[in-house]
C-alpha positions as CSV (number, residue, x, y, z in Angstrom):
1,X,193.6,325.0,236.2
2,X,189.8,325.5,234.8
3,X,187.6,323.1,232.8
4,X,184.7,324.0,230.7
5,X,181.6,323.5,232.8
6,X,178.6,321.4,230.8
7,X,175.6,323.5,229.5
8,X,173.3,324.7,232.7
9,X,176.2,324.8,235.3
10,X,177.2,328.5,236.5
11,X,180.4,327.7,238.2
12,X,183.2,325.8,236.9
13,X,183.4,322.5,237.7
14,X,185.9,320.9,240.4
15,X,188.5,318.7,239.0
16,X,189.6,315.6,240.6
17,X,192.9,314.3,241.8
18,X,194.6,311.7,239.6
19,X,193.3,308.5,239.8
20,X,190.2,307.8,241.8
21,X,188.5,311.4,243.4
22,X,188.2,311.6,247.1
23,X,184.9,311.6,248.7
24,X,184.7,315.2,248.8
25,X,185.9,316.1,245.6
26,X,183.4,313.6,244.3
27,X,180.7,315.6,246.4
28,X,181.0,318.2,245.0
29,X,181.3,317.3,241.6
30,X,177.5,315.3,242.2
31,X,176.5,318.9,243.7
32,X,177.2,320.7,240.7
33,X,175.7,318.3,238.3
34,X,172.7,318.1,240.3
35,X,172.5,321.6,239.9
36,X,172.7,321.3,235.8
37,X,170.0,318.8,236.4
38,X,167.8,320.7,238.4
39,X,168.0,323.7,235.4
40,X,167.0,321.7,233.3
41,X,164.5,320.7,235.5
42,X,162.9,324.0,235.9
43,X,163.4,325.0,232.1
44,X,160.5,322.4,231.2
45,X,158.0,322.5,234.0
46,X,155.8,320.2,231.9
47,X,158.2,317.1,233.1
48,X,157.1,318.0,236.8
49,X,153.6,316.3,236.3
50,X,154.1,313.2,237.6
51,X,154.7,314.3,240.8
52,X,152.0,317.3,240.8
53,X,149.0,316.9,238.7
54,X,149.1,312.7,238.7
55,X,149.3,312.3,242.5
56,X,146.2,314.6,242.7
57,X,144.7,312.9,240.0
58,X,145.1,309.4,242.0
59,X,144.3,311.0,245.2
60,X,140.7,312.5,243.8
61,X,139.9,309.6,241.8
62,X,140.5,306.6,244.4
63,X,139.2,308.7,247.0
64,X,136.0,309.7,245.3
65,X,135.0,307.0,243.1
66,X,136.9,303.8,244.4
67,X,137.2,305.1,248.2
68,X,133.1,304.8,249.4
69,X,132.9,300.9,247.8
70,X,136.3,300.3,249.4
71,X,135.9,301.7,252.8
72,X,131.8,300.9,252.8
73,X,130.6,304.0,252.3
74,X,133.2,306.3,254.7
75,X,135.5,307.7,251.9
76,X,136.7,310.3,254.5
77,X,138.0,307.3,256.3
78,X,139.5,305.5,253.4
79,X,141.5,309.2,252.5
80,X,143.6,308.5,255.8
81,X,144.4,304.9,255.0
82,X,145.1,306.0,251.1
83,X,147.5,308.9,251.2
84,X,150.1,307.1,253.1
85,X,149.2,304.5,250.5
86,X,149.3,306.9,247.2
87,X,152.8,308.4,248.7
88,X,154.8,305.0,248.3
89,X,153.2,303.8,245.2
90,X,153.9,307.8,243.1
91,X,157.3,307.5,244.6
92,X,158.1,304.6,243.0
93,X,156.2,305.4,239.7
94,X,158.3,308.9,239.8
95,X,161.3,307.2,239.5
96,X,160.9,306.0,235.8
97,X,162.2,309.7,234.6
98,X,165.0,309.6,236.6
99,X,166.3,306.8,234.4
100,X,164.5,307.9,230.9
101,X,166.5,311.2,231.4
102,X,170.0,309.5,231.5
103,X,169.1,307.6,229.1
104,X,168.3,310.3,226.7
105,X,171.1,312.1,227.8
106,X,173.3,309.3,226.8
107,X,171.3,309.1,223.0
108,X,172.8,312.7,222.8
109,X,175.7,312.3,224.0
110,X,175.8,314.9,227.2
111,X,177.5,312.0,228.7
112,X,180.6,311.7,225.9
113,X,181.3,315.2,227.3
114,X,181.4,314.6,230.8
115,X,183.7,311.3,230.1
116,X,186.4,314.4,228.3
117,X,186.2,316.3,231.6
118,X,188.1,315.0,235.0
119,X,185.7,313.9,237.2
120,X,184.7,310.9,239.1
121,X,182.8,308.5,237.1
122,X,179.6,307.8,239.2
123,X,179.2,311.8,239.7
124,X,176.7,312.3,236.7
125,X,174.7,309.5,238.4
126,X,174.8,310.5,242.0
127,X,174.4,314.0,240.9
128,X,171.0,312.7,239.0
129,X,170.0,310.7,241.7
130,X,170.3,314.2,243.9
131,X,168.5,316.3,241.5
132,X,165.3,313.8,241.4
133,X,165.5,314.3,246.0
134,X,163.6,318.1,244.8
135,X,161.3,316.2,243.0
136,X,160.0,313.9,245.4
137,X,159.8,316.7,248.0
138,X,157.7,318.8,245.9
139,X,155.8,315.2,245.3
140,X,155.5,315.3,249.1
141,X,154.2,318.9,249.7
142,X,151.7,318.7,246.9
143,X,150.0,315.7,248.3
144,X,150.0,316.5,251.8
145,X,148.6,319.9,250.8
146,X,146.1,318.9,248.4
147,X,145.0,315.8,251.0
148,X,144.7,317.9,254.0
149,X,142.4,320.2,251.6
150,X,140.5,317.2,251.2
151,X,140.2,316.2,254.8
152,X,143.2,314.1,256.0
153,X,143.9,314.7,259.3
154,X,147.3,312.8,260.4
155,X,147.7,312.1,264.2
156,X,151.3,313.9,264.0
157,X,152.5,316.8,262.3
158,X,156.3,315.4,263.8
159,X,155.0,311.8,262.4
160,X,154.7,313.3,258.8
161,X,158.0,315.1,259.1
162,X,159.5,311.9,259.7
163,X,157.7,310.1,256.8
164,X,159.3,312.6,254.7
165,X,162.5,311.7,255.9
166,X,161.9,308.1,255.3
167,X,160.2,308.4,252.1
168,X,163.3,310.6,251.3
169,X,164.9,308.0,251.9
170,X,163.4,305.0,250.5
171,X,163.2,307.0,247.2
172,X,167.0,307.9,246.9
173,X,167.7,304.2,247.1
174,X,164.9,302.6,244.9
175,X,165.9,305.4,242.1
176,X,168.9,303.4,241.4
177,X,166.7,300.9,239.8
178,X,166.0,303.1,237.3
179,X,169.4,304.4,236.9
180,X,170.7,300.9,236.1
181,X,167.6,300.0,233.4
182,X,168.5,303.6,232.0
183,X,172.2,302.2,231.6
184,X,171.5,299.1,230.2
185,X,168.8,299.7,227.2
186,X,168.7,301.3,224.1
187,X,166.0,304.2,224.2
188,X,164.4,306.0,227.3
189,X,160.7,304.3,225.6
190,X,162.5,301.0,227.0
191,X,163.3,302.1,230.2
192,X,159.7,303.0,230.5
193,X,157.8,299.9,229.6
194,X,160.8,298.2,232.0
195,X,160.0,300.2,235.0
196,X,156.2,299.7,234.6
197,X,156.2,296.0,233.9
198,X,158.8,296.1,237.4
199,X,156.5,298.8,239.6
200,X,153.2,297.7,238.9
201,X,153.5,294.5,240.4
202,X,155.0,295.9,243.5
203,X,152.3,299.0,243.7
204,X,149.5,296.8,243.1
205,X,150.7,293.5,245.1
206,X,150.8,295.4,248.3
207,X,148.6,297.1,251.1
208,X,149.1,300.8,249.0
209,X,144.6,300.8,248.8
210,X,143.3,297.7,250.4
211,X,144.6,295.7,254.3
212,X,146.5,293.1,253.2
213,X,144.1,290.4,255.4
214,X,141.4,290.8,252.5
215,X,143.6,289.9,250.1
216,X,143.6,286.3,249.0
217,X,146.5,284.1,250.9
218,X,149.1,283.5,247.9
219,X,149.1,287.0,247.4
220,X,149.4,288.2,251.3
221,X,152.7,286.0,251.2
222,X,154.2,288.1,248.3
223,X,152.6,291.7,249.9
224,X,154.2,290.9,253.2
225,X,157.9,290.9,251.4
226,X,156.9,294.0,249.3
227,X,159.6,297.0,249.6
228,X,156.7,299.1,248.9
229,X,154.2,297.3,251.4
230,X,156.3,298.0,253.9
231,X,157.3,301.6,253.1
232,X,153.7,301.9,253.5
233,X,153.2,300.8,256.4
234,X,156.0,302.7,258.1
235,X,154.5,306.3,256.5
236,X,151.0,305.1,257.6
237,X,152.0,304.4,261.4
238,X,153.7,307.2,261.6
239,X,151.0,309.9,260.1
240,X,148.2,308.2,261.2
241,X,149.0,305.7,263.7
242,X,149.8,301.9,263.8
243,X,152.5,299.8,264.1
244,X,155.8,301.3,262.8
245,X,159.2,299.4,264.0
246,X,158.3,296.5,262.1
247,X,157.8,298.3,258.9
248,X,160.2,300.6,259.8
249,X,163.1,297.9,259.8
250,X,162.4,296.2,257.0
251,X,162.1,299.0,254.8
252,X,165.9,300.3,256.3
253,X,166.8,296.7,255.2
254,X,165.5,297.1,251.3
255,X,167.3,300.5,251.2
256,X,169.9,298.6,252.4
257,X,169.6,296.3,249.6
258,X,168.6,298.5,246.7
259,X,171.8,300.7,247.3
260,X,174.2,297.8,247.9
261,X,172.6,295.7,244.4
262,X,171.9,298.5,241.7
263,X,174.1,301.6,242.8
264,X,177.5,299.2,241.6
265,X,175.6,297.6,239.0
266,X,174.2,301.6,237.5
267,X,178.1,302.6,237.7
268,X,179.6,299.6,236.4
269,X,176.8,299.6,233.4
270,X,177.6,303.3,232.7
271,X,181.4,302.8,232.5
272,X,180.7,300.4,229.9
273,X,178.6,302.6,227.9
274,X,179.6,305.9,228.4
């Protein structure tokens, strides 16, 4: 038995048991609608920008103009306290296509054809969610490159490995944020101005360009429960040095969290509406 595959895919589609798909099946249904993603993806390069040209952009202009007031005078030394910084706060901002995309998807009714085809519900999202993974890599690579160009120097090559990982990480479970606002509102402009009005408070509020001792003592209460604060301070510890397990547990804790909350709620909004 063979199903029509949806517009990108190569490779017909697996189909699913009766009832609810097993694990597998439902694996490999994600894979190959990550893979019609990631097409699509390539086919219009000029959606890649947010995680090549504006990280590069923030890097240069908080490093050259912001970084010698900041870091009194040293903006070499303020690069290696702001890339760590810069990594956490694009991740998160990165994350507002994931949901404008299903959103607009939805407007033209891609998703009406997967619901005629028999696979698990919550594949188009987790195969999404999968696709966006190669974006934040290449979000990765591009500022490590273009920083070390620059002059960061991280204490361990194995330490930035491992912030990959946990970046990795943090960003397949925060994406689900905007998989749930893509769900739940009526054009992808409105995901947007959502995601901005939810981010900016948590990229700003934290310790992404300044220690969070010089900030005033109301605000070091919120920065010290920050998702993002703490991300930061994991990726920092580990590139450049500095405490990590701390940091390191409470941002395993809000991945935790974020999957737990928004994952069921993204599904459940999408059954709904799809």
């Amino acid at each position: 038995m063979t199903t029509t595959a949806p517009a990108g895919t190569a490779r017909p589609m697996p189909l699913a048991s009766a009832g609810a798909p097993r694990t597998s099946t439902l694996w490999r249904q994600a894979q190959v609608l990550a893979r019609r993603s990631l097409i699509k993806t390539w086919r219009t390069p000029e959606a890649l920008i947010d995680v090549t040209l504006q990280p590069i952009i923030f890097l240069a202009l908080f490093t050259y103009i912001f970084g010698g007031a900041i870091a009194g005078g040293s903006q070499e030394d303020y690069l290696q306290f702001l890339l760590p910084g810069l990594l956490g706060q694009t991740i998160a901002m990165a994350s507002v296509s994931l949901g404008q995309n299903l959103n607009a998807d939805i407007e033209k009714g891609v998703f009406d054809r997967f619901r005629s085809l028999p696979i698990g519900r919550s594949a188009p999202l987790v195969g999404a969610v999968m696709a966006d993974l190669v974006r934040y890599v290449i979000l990765f690579v591009v500022m490590i490159t273009v920083g070390t160009l620059m002059g960061f120097d991280p204490t361990s090559w194995a330490g930035v490995l491992a912030s990959l990982a946990l970046a990795m990480g943090f960003a397949l479970c925060f994406g689900w944020i905007s998989v749930y606002v893509g769900m739940i509102v009526r054009t992808p402009g409105a995901v947007q101005g959502i995601m901005f009005l939810l981010i900016f408070p948590l990229a700003f509020g934290s310790n992404v360009f300044v220690q969070t001792e010089t900030l005033p003592g109301w605000l070091q209460a919120f920065v010290k429960v920050n998702p993002i604060s703490h991300l930061v301070g994991a990726v920092r510890g580990l590139m450049i040095g500095g405490p990590v397990a701390e940091h390191l547990m409470w941002t395993l804790v809000w991945m935790a969290i974020l999957l737990v909350v928004f994952m069921p709620l993204a599904v459940r909004a999408y059954r709904r509406r799809a």
